[in-house]
C-alpha positions as CSV (number, residue, x, y, z in Angstrom):
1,X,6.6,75.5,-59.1
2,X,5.6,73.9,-56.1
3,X,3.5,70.0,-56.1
4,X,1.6,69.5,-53.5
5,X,1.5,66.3,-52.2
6,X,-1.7,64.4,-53.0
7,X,-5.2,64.6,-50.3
8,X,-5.7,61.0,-48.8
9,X,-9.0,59.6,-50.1
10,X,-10.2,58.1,-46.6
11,X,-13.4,57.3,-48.5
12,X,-12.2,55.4,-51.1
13,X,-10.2,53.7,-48.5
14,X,-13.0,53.0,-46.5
15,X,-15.1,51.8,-49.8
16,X,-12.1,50.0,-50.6
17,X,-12.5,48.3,-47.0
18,X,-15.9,47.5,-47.6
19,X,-15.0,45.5,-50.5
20,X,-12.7,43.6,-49.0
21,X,-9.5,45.0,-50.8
22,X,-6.7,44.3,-48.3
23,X,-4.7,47.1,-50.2
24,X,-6.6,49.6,-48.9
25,X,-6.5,48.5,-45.7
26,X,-3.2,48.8,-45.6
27,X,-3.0,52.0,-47.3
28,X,-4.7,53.5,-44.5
29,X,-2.7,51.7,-42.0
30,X,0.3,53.5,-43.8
31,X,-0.7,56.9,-43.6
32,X,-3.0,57.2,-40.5
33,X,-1.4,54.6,-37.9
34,X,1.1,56.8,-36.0
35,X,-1.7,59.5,-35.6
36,X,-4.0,57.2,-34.8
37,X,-1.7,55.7,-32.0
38,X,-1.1,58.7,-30.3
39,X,-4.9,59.3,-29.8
40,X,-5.0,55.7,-28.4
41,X,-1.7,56.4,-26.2
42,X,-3.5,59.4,-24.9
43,X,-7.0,57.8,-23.8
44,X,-5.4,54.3,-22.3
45,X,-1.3,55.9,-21.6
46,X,0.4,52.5,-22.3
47,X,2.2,52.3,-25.2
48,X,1.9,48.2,-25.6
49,X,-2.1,48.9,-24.5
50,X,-2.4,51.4,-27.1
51,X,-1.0,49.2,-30.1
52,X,-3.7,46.9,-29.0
53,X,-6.0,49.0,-29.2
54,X,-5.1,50.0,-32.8
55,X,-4.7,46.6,-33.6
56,X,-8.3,46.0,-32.7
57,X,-9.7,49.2,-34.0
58,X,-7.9,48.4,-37.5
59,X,-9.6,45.1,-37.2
60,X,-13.2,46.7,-36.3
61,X,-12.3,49.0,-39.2
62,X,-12.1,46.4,-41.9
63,X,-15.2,44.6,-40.5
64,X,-17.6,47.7,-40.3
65,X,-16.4,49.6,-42.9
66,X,-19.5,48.3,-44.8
67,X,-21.4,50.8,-42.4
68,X,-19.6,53.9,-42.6
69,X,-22.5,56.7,-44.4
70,X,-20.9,59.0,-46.1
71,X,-24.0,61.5,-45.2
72,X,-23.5,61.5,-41.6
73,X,-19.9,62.8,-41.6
74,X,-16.3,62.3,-42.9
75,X,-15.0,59.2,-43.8
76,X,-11.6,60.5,-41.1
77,X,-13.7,61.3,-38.7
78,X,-15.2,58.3,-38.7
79,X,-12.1,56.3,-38.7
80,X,-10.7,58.2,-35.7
81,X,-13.6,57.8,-33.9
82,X,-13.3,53.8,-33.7
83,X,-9.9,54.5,-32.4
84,X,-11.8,56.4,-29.6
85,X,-14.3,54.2,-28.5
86,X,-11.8,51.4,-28.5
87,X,-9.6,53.3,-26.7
88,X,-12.7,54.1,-23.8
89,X,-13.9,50.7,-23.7
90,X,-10.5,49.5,-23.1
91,X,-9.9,51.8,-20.2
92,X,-13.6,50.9,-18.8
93,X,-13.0,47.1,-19.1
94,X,-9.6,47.5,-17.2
95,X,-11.3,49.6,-14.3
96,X,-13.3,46.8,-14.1
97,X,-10.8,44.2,-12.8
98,X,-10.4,43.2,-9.8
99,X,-6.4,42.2,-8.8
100,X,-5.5,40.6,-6.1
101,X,-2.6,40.6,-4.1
102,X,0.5,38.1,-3.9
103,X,-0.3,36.5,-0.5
104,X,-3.8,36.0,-1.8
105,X,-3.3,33.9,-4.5
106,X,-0.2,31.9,-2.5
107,X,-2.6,30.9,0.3
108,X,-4.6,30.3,-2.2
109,X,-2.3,27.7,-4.2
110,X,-1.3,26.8,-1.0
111,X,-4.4,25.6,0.3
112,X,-5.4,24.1,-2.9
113,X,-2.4,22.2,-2.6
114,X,-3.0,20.8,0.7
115,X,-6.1,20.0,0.1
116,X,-5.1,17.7,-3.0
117,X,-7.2,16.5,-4.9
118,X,-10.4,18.9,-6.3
119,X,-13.5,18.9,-3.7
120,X,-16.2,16.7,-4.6
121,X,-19.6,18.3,-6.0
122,X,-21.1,18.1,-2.0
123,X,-18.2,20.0,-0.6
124,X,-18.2,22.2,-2.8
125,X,-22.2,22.7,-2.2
126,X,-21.1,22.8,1.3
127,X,-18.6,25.5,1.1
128,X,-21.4,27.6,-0.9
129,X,-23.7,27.3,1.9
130,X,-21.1,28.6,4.0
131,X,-20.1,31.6,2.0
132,X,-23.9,32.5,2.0
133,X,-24.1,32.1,5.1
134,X,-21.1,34.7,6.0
135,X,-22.3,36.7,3.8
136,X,-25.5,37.1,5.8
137,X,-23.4,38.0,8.7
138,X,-22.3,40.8,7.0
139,X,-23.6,44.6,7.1
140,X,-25.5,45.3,4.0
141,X,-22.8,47.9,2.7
142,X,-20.3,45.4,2.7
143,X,-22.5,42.9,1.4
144,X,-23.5,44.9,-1.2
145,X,-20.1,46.3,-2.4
146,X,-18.7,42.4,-2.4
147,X,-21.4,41.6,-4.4
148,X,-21.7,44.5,-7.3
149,X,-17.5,44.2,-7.4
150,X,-17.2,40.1,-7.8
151,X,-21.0,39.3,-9.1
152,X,-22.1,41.8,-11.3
153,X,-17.9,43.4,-12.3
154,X,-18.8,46.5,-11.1
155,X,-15.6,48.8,-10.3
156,X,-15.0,50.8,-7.3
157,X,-16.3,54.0,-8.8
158,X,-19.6,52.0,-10.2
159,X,-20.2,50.7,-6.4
160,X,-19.9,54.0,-5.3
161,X,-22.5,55.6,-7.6
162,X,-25.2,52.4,-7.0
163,X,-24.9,53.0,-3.1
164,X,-24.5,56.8,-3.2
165,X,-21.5,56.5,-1.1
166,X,-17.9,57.7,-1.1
167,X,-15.2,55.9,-2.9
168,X,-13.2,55.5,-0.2
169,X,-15.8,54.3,2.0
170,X,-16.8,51.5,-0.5
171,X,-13.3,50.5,-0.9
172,X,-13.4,50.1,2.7
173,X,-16.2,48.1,2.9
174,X,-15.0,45.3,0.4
175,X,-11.8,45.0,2.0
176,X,-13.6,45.0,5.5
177,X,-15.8,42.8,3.8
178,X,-13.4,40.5,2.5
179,X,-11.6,39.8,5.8
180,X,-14.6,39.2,7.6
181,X,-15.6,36.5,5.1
182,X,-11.9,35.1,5.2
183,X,-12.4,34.5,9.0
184,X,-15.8,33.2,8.8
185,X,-15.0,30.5,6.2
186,X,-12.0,29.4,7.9
């Protein structure tokens, strides 16, 4: 005579949730957090991204479980899904950064260190009136790409679908861009 082990109540331990019984919470943690993590390690593939990402999910779990509807689906289903979406807007939020490189940020530093002390509210209007003004100078492609990347966040593959253009063209263009607006402000 075979026992088969008991079916997890994901409902109960959403319900449970909803409440605010930390048990449950933890329950669920227990038996769905290594599953869960591999779908997270899948999406973002970084293990210490994808433990944030579970981490936050768990966290958007407790706080919305108040809205799960048990007559639009399964109470798993909707638990995994959350994982998902954290897991894509994760990924989408990193495309979104911009990095710059070492020798950037050191001449950076550098000048700021020169420099001294912080500009006064004039310069600072000054150097603005500059940077528009090279920024005028510039072709509207670059323009534009320099723009939608360090106004608006957009990331390279967002540029390139707003100016109907090649990804490797736009990249171009901003780091064209970028020089040309170095030597003008200098």
């Amino acid at each position: 005579m075979s026992t088969a082990a008991p079916l997890f109540d994901y409902d109960a331990a959403l319900h449970g949730c909803a409440t605010g019984d930390r048990t449950a919470l933890h329950r669920l943690y227990q038996h769905e957090s290594r599953y869960l993590l591999g779908v997270a390690m899948r999406i973002v593939r970084q293990r210490t991204l994808a433990e944030d990402v579970l981490h936050d999910a768990f966290v958007n779990i407790w706080t919305r479980a108040t809205s799960f509807d048990p007559d639009r689906g399964e109470a798993r289903g909707w638990i995994y899904s959350i994982v998902r979406h954290q897991a894509l807007n994760t990924v989408r939020s990193r495309e979104r950064e911009v990095s710059v490189d070492d020798e950037a940020v050191d001449a950076l530093m550098q000048e700021d260190a020169a420099n001294g002390a912080a500009e006064t509210a004039f310069e600072l209007n000054a150097s603005l009136g500059k940077l528009n003004d090279c920024l005028a100078h510039l072709d509207g492609a670059k323009r534009a790409s320099i723009l939608y990347a360090y106004i608006d966040g957009c990331s390279h593959s967002e540029i390139a679908e707003r100016l109907k253009a090649p990804l490797g063209s736009v990249k171009a263009w901003i780091k064209r861009g970028l020089n040309a607006l170095r030597e003008c402000m200098a």
